[in-house]
PyMOL CGO cylinders between C-alpha atoms (Angstrom):
from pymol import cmd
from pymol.cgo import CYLINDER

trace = [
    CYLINDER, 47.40, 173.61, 222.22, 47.00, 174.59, 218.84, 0.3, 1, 1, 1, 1, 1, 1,
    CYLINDER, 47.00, 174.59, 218.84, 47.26, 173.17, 215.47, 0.3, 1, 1, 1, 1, 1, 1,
    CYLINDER, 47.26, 173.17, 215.47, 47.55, 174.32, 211.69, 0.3, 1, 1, 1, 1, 1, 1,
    CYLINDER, 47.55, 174.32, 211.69, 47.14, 171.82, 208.73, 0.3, 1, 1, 1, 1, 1, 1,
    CYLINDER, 47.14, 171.82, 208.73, 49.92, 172.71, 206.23, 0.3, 1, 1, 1, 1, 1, 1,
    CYLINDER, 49.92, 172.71, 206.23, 50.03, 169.61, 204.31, 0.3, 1, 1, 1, 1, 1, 1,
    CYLINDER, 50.03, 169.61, 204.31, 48.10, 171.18, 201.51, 0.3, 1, 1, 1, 1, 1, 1,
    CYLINDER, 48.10, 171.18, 201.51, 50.62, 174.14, 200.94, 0.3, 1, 1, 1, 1, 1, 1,
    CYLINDER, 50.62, 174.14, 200.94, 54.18, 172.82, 199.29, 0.3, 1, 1, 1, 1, 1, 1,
    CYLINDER, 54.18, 172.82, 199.29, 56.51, 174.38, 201.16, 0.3, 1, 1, 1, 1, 1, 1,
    CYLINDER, 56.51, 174.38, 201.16, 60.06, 173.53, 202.04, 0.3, 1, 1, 1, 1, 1, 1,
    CYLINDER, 60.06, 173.53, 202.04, 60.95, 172.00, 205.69, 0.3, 1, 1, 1, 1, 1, 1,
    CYLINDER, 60.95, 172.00, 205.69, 62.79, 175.82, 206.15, 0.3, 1, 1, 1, 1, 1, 1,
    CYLINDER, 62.79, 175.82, 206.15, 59.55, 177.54, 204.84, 0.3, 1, 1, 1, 1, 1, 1,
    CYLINDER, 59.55, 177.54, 204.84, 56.66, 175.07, 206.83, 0.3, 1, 1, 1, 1, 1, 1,
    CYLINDER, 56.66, 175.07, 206.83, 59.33, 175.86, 210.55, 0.3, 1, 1, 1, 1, 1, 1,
    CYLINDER, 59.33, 175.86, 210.55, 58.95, 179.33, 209.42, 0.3, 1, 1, 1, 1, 1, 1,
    CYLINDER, 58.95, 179.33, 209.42, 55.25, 179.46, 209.09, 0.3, 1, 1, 1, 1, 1, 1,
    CYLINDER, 55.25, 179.46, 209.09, 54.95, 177.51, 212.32, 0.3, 1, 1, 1, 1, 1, 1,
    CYLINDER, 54.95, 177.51, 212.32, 57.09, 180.20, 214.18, 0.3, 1, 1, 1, 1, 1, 1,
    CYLINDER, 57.09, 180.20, 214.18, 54.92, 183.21, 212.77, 0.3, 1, 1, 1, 1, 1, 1,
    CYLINDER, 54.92, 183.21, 212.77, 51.43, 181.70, 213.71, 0.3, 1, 1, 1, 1, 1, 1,
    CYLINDER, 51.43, 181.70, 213.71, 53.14, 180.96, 217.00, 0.3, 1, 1, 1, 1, 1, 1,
    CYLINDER, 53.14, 180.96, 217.00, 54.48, 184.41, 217.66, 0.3, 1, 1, 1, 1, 1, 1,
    CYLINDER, 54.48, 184.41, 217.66, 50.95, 186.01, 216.28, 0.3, 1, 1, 1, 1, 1, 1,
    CYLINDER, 50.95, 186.01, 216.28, 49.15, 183.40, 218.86, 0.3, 1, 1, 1, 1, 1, 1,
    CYLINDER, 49.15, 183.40, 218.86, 51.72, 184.20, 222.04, 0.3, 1, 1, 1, 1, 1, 1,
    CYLINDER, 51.72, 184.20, 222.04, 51.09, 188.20, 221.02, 0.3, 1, 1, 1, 1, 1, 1,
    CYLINDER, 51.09, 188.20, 221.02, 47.16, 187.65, 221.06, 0.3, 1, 1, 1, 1, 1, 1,
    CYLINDER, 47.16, 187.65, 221.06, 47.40, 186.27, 224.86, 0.3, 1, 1, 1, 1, 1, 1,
    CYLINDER, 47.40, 186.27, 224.86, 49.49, 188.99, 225.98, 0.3, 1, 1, 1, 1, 1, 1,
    CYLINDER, 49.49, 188.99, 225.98, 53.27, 188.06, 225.69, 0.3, 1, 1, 1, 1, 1, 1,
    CYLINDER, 53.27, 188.06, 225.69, 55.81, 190.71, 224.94, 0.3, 1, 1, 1, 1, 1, 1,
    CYLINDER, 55.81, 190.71, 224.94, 58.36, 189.37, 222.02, 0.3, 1, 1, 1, 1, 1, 1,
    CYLINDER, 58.36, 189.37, 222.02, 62.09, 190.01, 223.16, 0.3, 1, 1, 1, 1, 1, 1,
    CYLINDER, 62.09, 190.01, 223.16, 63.87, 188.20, 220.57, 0.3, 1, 1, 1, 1, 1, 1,
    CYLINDER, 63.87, 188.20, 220.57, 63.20, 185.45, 217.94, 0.3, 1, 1, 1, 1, 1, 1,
    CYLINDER, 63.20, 185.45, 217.94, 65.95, 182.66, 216.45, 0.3, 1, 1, 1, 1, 1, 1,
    CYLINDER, 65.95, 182.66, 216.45, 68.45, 183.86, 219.30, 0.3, 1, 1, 1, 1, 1, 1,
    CYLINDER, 68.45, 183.86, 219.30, 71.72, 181.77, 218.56, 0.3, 1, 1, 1, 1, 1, 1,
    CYLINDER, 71.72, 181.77, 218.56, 74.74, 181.20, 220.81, 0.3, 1, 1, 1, 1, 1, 1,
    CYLINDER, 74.74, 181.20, 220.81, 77.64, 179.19, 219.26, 0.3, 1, 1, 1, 1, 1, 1,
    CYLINDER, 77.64, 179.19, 219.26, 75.23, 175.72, 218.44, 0.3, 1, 1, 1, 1, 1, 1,
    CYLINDER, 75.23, 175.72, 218.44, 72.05, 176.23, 219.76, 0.3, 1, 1, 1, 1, 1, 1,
    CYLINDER, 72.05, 176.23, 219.76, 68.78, 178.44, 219.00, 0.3, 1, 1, 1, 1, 1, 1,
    CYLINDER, 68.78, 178.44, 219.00, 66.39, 179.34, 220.86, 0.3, 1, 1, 1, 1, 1, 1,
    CYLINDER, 66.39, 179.34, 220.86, 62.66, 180.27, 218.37, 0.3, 1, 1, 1, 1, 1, 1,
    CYLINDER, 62.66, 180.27, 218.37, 60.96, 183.41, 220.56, 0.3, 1, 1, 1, 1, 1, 1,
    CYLINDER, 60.96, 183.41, 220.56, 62.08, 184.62, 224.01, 0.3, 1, 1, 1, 1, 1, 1,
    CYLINDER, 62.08, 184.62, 224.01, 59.35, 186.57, 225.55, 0.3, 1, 1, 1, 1, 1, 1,
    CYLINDER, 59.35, 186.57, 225.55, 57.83, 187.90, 228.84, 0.3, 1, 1, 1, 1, 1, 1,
    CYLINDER, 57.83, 187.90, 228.84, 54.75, 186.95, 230.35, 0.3, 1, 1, 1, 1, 1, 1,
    CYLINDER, 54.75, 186.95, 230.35, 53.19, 188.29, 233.61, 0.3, 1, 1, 1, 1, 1, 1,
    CYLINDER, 53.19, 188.29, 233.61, 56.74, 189.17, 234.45, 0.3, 1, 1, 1, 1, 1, 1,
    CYLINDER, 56.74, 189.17, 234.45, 58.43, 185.67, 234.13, 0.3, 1, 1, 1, 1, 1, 1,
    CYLINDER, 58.43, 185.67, 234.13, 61.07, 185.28, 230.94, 0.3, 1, 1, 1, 1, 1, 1,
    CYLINDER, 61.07, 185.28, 230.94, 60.06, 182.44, 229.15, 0.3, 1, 1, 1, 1, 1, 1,
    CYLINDER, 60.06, 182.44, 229.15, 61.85, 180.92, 226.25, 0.3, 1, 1, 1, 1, 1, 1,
    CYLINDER, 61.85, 180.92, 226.25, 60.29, 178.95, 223.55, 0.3, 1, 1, 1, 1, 1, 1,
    CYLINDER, 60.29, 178.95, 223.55, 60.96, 176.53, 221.18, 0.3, 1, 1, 1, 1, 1, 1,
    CYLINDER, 60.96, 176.53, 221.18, 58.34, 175.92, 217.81, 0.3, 1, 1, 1, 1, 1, 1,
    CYLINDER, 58.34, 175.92, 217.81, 57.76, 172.51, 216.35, 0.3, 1, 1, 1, 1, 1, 1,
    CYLINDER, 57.76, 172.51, 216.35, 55.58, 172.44, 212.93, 0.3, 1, 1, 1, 1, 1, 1,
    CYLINDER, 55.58, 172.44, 212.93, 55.02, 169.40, 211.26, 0.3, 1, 1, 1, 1, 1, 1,
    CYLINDER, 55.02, 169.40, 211.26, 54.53, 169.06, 207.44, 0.3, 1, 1, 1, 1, 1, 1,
    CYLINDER, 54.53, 169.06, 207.44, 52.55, 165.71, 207.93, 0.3, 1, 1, 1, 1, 1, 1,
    CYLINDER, 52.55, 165.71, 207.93, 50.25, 164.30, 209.95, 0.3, 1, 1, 1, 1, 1, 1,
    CYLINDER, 50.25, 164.30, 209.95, 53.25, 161.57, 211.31, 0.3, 1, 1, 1, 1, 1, 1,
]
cmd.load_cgo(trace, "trace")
């Protein structure tokens, strides 16, 4: 698992999920996962990246924290 201090930046909740999502999609491209889709939405719910992996679909969801909490 992997973790990325943004406490020191000031950034909005929006802008620190964002962040989270792009370091995540940069890591999962780095190991070898194709990128489908990112922030697919149908009616309430959202799913962050959908990718492929060794030939399995495998849908993610991102969770960056501003804090340490």
């Amino acid at each position: 698992m992997f973790f990325v201090d943004f406490r020191s930046m000031k950034m909005t909740s929006t802008e620190t999920g964002r962040r989270g999502e792009l370091f995540a999609e940069k890591y999962l491209k780095s190991i070898g996962f194709k990128i489908i889709d990112k922030n697919w939405r149908w009616r309430k719910c959202e799913i962050d990246i959908i990718a492929i992996h060794n030939g399995t679909v495998v849908f993610l969801e991102v969770k960056t924290r501003g804090s340490s909490a």
